[in-house]
N, C-alpha and C positions, 0 to 999 in steps of 0.2 A: 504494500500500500504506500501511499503518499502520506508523508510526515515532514515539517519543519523541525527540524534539529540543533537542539543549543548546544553549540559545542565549547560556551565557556564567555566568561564576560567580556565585553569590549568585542565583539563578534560578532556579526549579523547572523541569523538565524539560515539556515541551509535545505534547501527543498532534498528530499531523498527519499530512495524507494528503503525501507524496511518491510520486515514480518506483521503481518497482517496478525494481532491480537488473535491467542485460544482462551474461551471464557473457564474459569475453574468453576468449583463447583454450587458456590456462592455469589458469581456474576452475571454479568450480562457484557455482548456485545455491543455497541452501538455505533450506526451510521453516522458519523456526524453532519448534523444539518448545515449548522454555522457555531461558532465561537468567540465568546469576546474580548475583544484584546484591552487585558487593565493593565495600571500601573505595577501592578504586583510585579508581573512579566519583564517590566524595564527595571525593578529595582535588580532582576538577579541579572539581566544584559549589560546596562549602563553604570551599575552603582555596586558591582561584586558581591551581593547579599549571596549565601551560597546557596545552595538548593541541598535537601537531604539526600538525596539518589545526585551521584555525579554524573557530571556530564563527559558523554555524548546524552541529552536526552531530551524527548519530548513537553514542552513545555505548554500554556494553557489548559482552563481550570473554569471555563464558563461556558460549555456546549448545553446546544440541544440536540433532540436527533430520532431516529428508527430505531429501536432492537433488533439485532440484526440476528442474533441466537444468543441463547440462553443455559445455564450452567446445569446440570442433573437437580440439583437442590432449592433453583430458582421456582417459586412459584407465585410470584406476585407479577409478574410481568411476563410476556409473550412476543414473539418476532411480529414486528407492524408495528408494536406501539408505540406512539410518542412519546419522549420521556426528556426532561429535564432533570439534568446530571448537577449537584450538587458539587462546591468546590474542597470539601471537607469531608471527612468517613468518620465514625464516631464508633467506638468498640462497643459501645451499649453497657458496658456492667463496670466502669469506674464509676467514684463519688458523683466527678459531676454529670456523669448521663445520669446516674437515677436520679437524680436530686434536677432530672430535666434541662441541664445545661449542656448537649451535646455538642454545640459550637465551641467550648473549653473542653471539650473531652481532653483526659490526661494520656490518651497513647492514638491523639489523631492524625489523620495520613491526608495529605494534602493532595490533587490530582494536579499534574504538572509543577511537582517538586518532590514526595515522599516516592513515586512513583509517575510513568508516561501520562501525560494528558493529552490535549484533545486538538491538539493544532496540528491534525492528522484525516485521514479520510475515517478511520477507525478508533475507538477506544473501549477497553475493559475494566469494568469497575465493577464495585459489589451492590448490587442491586439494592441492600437491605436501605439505603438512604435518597435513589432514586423517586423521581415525584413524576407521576402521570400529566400528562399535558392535555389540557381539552381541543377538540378539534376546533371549536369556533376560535379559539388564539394563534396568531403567527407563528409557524415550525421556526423560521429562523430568525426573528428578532427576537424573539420567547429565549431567547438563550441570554439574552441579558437577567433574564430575573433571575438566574440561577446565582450571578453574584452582586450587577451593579445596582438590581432591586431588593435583593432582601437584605444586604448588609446594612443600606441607611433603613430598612426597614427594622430591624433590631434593633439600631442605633437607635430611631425614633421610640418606639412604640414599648423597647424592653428594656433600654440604658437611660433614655432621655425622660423616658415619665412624661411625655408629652400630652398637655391635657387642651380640651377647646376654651379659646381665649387668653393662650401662652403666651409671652413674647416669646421668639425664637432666633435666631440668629444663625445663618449660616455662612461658614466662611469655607467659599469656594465652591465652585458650579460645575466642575468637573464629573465625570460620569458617573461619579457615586454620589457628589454633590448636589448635581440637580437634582436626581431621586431623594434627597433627603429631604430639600422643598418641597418635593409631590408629597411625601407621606407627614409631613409636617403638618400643612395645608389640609390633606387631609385629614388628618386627627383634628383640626378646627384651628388650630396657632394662627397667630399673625406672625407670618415669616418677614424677616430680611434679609434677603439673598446678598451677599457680599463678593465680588471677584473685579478681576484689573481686564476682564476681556466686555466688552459691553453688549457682545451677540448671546454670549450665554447671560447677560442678565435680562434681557428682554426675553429669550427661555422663559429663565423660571420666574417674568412677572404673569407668562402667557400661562403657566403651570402651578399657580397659587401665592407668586410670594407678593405680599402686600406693598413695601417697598422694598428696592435697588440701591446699594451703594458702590461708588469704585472708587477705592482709597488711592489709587494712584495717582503719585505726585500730591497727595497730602499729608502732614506730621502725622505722627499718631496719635497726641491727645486732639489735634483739632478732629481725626475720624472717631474718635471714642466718646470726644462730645455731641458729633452728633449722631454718632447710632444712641447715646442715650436719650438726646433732644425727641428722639425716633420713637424710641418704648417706654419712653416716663423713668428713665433712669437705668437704663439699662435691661438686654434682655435676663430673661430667667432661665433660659436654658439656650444654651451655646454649643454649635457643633463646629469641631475643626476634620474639617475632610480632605485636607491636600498635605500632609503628612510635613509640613515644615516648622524648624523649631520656630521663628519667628513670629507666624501667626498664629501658633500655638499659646504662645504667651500673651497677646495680644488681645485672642478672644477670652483667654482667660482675665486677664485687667476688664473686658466690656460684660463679664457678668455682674446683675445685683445682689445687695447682697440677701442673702440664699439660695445664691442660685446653684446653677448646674454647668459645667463645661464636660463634653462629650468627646473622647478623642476616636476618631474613626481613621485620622488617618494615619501613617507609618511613616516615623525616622526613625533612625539609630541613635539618636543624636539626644544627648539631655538635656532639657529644660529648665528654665528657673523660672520661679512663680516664690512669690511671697508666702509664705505661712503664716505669718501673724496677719495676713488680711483672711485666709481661708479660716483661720479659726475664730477671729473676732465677729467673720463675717457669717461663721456659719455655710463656707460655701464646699460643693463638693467637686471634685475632679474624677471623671469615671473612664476608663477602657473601655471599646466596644469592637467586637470581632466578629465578624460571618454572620451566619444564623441559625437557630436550632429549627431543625427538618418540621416539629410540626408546625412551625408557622409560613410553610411553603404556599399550604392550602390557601390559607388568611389572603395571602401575596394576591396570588390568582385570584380570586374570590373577587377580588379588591379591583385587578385590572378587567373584569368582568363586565361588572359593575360600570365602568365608567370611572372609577373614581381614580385611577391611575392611568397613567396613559405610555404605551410602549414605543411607538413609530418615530414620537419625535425627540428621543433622545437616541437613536439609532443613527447617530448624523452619517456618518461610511460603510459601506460592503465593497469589500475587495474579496478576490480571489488567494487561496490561500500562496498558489507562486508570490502575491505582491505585500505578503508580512511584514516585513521590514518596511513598507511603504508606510503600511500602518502604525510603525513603532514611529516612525517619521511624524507622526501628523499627531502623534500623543506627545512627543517632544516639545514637539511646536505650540502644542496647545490648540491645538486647529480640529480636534475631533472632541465630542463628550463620549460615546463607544462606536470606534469601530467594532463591526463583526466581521471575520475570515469567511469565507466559505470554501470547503474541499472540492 
């Protein structure tokens, strides 16, 4: 089969024929329909983050797709169905699977880092965390919900405590960032969308957020005064989704006080943040990572509905030969998700 090949940081990715995936006895095959290319992907290309499984290997971690066949033991799934592949595997019997946290599960396997993922015509996975797709939803824009939708979906709804009539703030509109507007928005918030590009802030004013700021080329207490001019003092819950120390800190100082800062996105990098304001103020600083499988349904349910919308944060389709086009245009800042297609 056809697969894009990471053979190590600083390296464009490599179109190459490998072995077409055998499913064991707990997986499933699947065609992949399309897959979408996140940042995750450029931190282990551009920024030497390592991957668990070395490379030579298959990287992407957000496919939808066909079953293409199915393991002796699989019984929840059949060749034909649609199925939306999760970027996480959860072992099911540590503390935190029972205890319902299987997005922190303590021995989880990543697809396109612990093991091959899906920036491939093919990929095997263990069925047991696979979510059915309904046929009235897109096969291959649907492959977004598998990461860039249910991560600020967690973020929102399971870290954020996001309640109707929140202030919210979100810094940064990039492909996990816009969806964090939509499900903000949608839980009832008054969002403010925050980023230095001015196409994605007209996005997410078309997508729920009540107002737009672009701090660029402004100090940052004059942006802090008036995102608080904006929510009466500051919002009360704060998401940082573009993984930089700087705005990390940032949104942190623009929460009030009790509020909430969300970190959804990823550095390596350590932060400073004042203590004596977090405890006089009462404020919290929380993690948030992936999302636990039963709230897949919720997700879908949700785009369903109407109340979420898929097509137009799907700005690019490319074929999977032009990857690197697409790791180009996440560079740039010129895409919110491309999708590959094989």
């Amino acid at each position: 089969m056809k697969a894009a090949v990471f053979h190590g940081p600083k390296k464009p990715l490599v179109i190459e024929e490998v072995d077409k995936p055998i499913p064991k006895q707990n997986e499933i095959v699947v065609k992949v329909a399309a897959c979408g290319v996140c940042m995750t992907d450029l931190h282990y290309i551009d920024h030497g983050v390592p991957t668990f499984k070395k490379p030579p290997m298959i990287l992407g971690h957000e496919p939808s797709g066909i079953v293409e066949t199915v393991g002796s033991e699989v019984k929840t799934f059949e060749p034909g169905q649609r199925v939306i592949i999760p970027p996480v595997f959860s072992c099911g019997h540590c503390k935190n699977c029972r205890e319902g946290r299987e997005n922190i599960c303590e021995n989880m396997l990543m697809m396109g880092n612990n093991f091959d993922g899906a920036y491939a015509e093919f990929v095997a996975v263990s069925a047991k965390d696979c979510i059915p797709l309904p046929e009235n939803l897109p096969l291959e824009e649907s492959s977004v919900i598998a990461d860039a939708l249910s991560t600020p979906y967690h973020a929102v709804a399971n870290r954020g405590n996001v309640r109707p009539g929140s202030w919210v703030a979100v810094f940064g509109c990039g492909g996990v960032g816009i969806n964090t507007v939509q499900f903000a928005a949608a839980a009832g918030a008054q969002v403010v969308a925050i980023d230095i590009v001015d196409w994605k802030l007209k996005l997410a004013k078309e997508l729920g957020a009540r107002f737009t700021l672009n701090p660029s080329g402004t100090e940052d207490k004059a942006f802090l005064r008036e995102l608080r001019s904006l929510t009466g003092g500051g919002p009360e819950i704060a998401f940082e989704v573009i993984g930089k120390k700087s705005v990390m800190e940032l949104a942190y100082k623009s929460v009030r006080t009790g509020g909430r800062l969300v970190l959804v996105g990823y550095t390596h990098e350590d932060i400073s943040i004042n203590a004596g304001r977090m405890m006089y103020r009462e404020m919290e600083v929380v993690g948030s990572l992936g999302c636990r499988p039963v709230d897949y349904p919720k997700i879908i349910g949700m785009i369903e509905a109407g109340k979420i919308q898929l097509k137009p944060v799907v700005t690019h389709r490319l074929r999977l030969e032009k990857i690197n086009d697409a790791f180009d245009l996440l560079r740039n800042g010129e895409s919110l998700r491309t999708i590959v297609l094989p």
